[in-house]
matplotlib code that plots the C-alpha trace (Angstrom):
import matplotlib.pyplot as plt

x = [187.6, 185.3, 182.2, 181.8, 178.8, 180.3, 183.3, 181.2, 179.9, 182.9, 183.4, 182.5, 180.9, 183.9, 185.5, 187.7, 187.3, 186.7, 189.3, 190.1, 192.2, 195.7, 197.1, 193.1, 192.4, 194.0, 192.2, 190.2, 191.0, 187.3, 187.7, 188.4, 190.7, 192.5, 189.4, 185.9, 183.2, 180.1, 178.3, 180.8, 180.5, 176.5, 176.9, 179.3, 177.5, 174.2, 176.3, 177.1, 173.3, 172.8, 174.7, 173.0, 169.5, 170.2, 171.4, 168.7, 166.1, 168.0, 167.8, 164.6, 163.2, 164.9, 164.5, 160.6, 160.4, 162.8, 161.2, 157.3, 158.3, 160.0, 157.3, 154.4, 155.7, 158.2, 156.9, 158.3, 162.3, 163.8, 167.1, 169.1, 170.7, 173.6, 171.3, 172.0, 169.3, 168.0, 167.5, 165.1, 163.6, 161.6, 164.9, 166.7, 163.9, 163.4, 167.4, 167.2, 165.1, 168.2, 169.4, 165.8, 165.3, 168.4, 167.6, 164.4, 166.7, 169.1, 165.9, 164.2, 167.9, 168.3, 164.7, 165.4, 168.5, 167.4, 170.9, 171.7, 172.6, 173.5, 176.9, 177.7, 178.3, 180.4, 183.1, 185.6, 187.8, 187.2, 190.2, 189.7, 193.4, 193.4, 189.8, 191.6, 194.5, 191.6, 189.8, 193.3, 193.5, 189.6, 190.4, 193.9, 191.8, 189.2, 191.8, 193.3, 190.2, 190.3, 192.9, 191.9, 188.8, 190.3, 192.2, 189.5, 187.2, 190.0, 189.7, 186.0, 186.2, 188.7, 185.9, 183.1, 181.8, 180.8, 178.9, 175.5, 174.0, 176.2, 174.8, 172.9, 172.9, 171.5, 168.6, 169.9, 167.7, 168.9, 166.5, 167.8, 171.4, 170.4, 168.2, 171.3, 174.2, 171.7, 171.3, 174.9, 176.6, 174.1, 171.6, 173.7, 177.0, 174.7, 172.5, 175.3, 177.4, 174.8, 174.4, 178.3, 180.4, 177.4, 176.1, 179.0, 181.6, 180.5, 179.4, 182.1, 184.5, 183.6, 185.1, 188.2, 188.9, 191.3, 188.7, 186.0, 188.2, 188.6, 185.3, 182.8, 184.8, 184.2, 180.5, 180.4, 181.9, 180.1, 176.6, 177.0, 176.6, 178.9, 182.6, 183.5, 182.1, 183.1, 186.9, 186.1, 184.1, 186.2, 189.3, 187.4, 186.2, 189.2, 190.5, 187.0, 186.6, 189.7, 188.6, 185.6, 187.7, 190.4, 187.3, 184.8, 182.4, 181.0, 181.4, 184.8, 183.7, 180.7, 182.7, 185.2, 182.8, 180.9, 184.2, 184.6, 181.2, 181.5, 185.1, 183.1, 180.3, 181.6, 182.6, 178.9, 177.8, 180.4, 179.1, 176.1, 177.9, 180.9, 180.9, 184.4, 185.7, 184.3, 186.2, 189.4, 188.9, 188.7, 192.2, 192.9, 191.8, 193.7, 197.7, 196.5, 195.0, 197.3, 200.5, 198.8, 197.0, 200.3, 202.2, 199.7, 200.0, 203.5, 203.9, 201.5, 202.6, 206.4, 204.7, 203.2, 199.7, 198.6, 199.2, 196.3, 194.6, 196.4, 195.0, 196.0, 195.3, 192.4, 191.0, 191.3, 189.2, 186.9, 186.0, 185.8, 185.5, 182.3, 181.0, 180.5, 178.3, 176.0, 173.1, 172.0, 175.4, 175.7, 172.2, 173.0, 176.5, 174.7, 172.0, 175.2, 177.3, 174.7, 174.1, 177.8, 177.9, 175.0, 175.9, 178.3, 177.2, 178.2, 178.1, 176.3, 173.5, 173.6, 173.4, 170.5, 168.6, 168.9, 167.8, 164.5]
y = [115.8, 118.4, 117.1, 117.9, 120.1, 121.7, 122.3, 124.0, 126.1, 127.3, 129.4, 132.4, 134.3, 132.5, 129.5, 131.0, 130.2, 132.0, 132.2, 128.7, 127.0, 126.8, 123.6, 122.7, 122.7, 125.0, 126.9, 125.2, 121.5, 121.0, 117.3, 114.6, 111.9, 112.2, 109.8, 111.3, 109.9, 108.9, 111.5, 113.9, 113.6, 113.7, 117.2, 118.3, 117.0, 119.2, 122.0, 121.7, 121.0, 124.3, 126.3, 124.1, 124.9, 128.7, 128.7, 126.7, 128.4, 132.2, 130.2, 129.3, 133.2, 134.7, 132.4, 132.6, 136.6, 137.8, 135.6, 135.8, 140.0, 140.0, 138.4, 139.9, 143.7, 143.6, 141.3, 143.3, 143.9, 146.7, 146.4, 149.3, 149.4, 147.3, 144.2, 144.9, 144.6, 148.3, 148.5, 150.8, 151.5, 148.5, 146.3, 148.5, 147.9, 144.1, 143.7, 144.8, 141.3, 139.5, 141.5, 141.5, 138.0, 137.5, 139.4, 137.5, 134.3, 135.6, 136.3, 132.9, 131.9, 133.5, 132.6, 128.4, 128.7, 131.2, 133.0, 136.9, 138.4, 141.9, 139.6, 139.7, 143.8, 143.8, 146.7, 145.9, 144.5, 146.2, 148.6, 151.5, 151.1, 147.4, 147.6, 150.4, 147.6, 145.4, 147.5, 148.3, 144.5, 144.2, 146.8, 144.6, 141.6, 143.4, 144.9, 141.2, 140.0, 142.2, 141.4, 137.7, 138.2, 140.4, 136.7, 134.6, 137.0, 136.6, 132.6, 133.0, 135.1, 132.7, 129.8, 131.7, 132.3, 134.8, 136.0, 136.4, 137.7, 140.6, 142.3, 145.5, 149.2, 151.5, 153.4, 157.3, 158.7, 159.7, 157.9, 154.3, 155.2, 156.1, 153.0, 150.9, 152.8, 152.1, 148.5, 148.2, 150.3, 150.0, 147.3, 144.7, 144.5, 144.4, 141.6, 139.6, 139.6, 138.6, 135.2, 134.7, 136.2, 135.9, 132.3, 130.2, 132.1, 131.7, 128.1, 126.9, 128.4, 126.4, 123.1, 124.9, 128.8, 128.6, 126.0, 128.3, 131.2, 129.3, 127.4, 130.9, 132.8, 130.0, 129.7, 133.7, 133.7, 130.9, 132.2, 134.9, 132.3, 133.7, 133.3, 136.5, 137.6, 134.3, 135.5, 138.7, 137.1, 134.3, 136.8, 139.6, 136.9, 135.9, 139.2, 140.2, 135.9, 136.6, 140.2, 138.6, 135.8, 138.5, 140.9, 138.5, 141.1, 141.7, 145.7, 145.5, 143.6, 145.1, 148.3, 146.1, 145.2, 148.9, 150.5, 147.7, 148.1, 152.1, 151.6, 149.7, 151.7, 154.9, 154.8, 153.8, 157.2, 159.3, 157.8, 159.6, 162.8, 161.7, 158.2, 158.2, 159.3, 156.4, 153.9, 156.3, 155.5, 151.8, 151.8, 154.7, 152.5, 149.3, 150.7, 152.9, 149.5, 147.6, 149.0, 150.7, 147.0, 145.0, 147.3, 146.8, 142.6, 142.4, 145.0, 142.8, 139.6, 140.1, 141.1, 138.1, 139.9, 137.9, 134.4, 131.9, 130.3, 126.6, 123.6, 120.3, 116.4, 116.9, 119.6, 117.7, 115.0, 117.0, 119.5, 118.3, 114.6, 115.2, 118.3, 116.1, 114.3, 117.1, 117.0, 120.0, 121.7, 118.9, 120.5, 123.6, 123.5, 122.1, 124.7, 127.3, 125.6, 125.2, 128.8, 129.0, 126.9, 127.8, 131.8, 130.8, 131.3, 131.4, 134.8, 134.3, 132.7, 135.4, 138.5, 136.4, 135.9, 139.7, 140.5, 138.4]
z = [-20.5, -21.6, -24.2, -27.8, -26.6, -23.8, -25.7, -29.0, -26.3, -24.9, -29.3, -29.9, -33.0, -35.8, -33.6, -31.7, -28.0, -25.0, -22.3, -21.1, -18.1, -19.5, -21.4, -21.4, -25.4, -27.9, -30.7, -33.0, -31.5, -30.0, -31.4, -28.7, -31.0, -34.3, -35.9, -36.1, -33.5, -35.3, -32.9, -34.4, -37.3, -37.2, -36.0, -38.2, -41.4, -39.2, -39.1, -43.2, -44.0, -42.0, -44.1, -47.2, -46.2, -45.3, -49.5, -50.9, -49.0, -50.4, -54.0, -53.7, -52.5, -55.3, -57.7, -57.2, -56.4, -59.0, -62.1, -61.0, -60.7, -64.2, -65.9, -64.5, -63.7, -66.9, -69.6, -72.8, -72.1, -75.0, -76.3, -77.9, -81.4, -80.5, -79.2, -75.5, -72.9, -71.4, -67.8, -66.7, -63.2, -63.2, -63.9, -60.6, -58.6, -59.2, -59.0, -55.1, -54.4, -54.2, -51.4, -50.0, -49.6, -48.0, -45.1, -45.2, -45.5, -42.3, -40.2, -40.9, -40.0, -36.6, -35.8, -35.9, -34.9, -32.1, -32.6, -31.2, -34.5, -32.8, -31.8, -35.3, -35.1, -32.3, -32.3, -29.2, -31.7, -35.1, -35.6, -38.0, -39.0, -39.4, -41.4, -43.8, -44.6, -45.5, -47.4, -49.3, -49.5, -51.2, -53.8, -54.6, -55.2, -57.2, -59.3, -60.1, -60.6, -63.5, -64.8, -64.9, -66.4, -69.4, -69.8, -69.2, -72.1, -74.2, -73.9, -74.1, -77.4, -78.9, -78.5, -79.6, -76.5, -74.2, -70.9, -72.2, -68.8, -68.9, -71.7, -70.2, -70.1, -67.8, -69.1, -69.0, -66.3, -63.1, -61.0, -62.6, -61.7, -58.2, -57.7, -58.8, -57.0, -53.8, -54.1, -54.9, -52.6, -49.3, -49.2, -51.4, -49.1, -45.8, -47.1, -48.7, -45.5, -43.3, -45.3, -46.2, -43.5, -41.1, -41.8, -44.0, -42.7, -39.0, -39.3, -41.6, -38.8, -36.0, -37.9, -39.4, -39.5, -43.1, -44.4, -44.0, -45.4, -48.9, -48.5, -47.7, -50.5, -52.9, -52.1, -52.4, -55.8, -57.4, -56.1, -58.5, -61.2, -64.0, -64.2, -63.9, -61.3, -59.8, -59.5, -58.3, -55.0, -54.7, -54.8, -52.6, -50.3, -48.8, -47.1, -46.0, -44.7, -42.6, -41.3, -40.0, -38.3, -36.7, -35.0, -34.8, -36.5, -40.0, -39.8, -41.1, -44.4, -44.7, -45.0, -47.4, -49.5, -49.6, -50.4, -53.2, -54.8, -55.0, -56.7, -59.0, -59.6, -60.3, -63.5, -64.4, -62.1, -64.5, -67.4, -67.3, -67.6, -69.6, -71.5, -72.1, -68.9, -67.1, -69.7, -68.5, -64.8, -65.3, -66.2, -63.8, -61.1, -61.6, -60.9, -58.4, -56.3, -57.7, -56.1, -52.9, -52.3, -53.4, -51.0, -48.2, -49.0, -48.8, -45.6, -43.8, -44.9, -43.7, -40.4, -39.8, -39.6, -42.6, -41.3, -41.8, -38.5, -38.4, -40.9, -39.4, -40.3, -37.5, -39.2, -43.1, -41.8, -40.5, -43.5, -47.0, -46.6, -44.3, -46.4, -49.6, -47.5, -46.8, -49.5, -49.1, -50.2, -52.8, -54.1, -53.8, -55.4, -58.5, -58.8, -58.3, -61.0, -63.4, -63.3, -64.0, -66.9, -68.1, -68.9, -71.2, -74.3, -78.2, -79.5, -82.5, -80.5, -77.6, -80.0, -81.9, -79.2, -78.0, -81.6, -81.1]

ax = plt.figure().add_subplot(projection="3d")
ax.plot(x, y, z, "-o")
ax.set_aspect("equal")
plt.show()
């Protein structure tokens, strides 16, 4: 009977394994009994307080770059006539830090953990077809997303409350809008897959592929730390979590998630020539994805192409029950939720405060 090393050797990038003798261990079961060793479940809780660690050490970096550069380099923010916050080039600039210090955070990663991250843009099995269904899928989910959050500002607006980070404009100069549509578009999607699809993903995967689905979709929503933008990872996250699972690589959702981020910006890059044409493509946009993405979902889902990696009693007693024991993602899911909870806001106090 093979070891719980030997046999964590034997998985590739996102658990599946390599080719083994037949009848031998089928995918996913690298467990020896239906209970959980205590040597088992020490590495497993490791391999949660990895993924832990890799977050609180991105909190930490951006936390401390992203403050300390706001209050040194932009001390004085200006607000237009309507009370909302004006970003200028200073704002776009500082706003790529997130995406900075998690490459930082994915090297520091790869250098402890002495992992090959060029195995993570492997293209033997990426399929330009089967990438395009994905990114038909993405836009789908960012479509509903949309849709939910129109609900959930309406339940927000009928408690007084509202989004408060959200607030912003661009300032109108072509150099802001190209600083933003850069960080959005091209560094953003490469830095955020590396830590979600690349770390969570990946080490979530080697426990339970559908638990790390859900669980690195969850994690990539709520790390945005409002609520809407909390349903559009969460939703987004899923189709780009099982892409990454299918090929093994994160060159298919990195070009998901670049394809959803340009969707999204470009009504802001037609604002600047015509403010209400970009309101127009908002709502251009959403039957357009909607149906094309919906037909997509269904086509692949009578298929069978859209069938979720197995999720047995093994596998349940081996994800959540030992993950709440991990402090580090205890910690971190505090920090993330407070974040959450904490950009909700009344209105009256939000557009008094922007006043000030």
């Amino acid at each position: 009977m093979l070891s719980f090393r030997s046999i964590l050797n034997k998985m590739n990038n996102y658990g599946q394994f390599t080719p083994l003798p037949p009848n031998q261990i089928p995918p996913q079961m690298y467990y020896q009994t239906f209970e959980v060793a205590p040597d088992e479940k020490r590495r497993i809780r490791h391999n949660y307080n990895v993924i832990g660690l890799t977050l609180l050490t991105l909190y930490i970096l951006f936390s401390v770059s992203c403050y300390s550069a706001y209050y040194f380099a932009y001390p004085d923010p200006q607000y237009n006539e309507d009370g909302m916050l004006i970003l200028n080039m200073a704002d776009m600039i500082i706003g790529c830090f997130p995406a900075i210090m998690a490459i930082i955070t994915f090297a520091g990663y790869c250098i402890f953990a002495k992992y090959n991250p060029t195995e993570l843009f492997r293209t033997d099995n990426v399929s330009g077809k089967e990438t395009f269904k994905y990114v038909m899928l993405v836009l789908f989910a960012q479509q509903l997303s949309f849709i939910c959050n129109i609900f959930i500002s309406i339940f927000l607006a009928s408690m007084g409350l509202e989004v408060s980070g959200l607030n912003y404009v661009l300032e109108h100069k072509p150099s802001v809008y190209a600083v933003d549509i850069f960080s959005a578009v091209i560094l953003a999607p490469i830095a955020e897959e590396l830590i979600y699809r690349g770390v969570v993903l990946r080490c979530a995967a080697k426990i339970s592929q559908r638990f790390a689905i859900f669980f690195s979709a969850f994690i990539f929503g709520i790390m945005h730390g409002n609520p809407y933008q909390f349903t559009l990872g969460f939703l987004i996250g899923i189709p780009m979590a099982m892409i990454t699972i299918k090929t093994g690589s994160l060159i298919p959702a990195i070009i998901c998630h670049m394809t959803n981020n340009i969707v999204a910006s470009i009504p802001s890059v037609v604002e600047y020539f015509n403010e209400d044409l970009s309101y127009t493509l908002n709502f251009i946009f959403l039957p357009i994805f909607l149906i094309s993405g919906l037909i997509v979902l269904v086509s692949e889902f009578a298929s069978g192409k859209l069938k979720l990696p197995e999720y047995n009693q093994h596998h349940k007693k081996r994800t959540l029950p030992i993950l709440m024991t991990s402090w580090s993602i205890i910690t971190i899911m505090v920090f993330y939720i407070l974040d959450l909870v904490t950009s909700i806001q009344p209105i009256a106090e939000t557009a008094a405060n922007a006043a000030a």
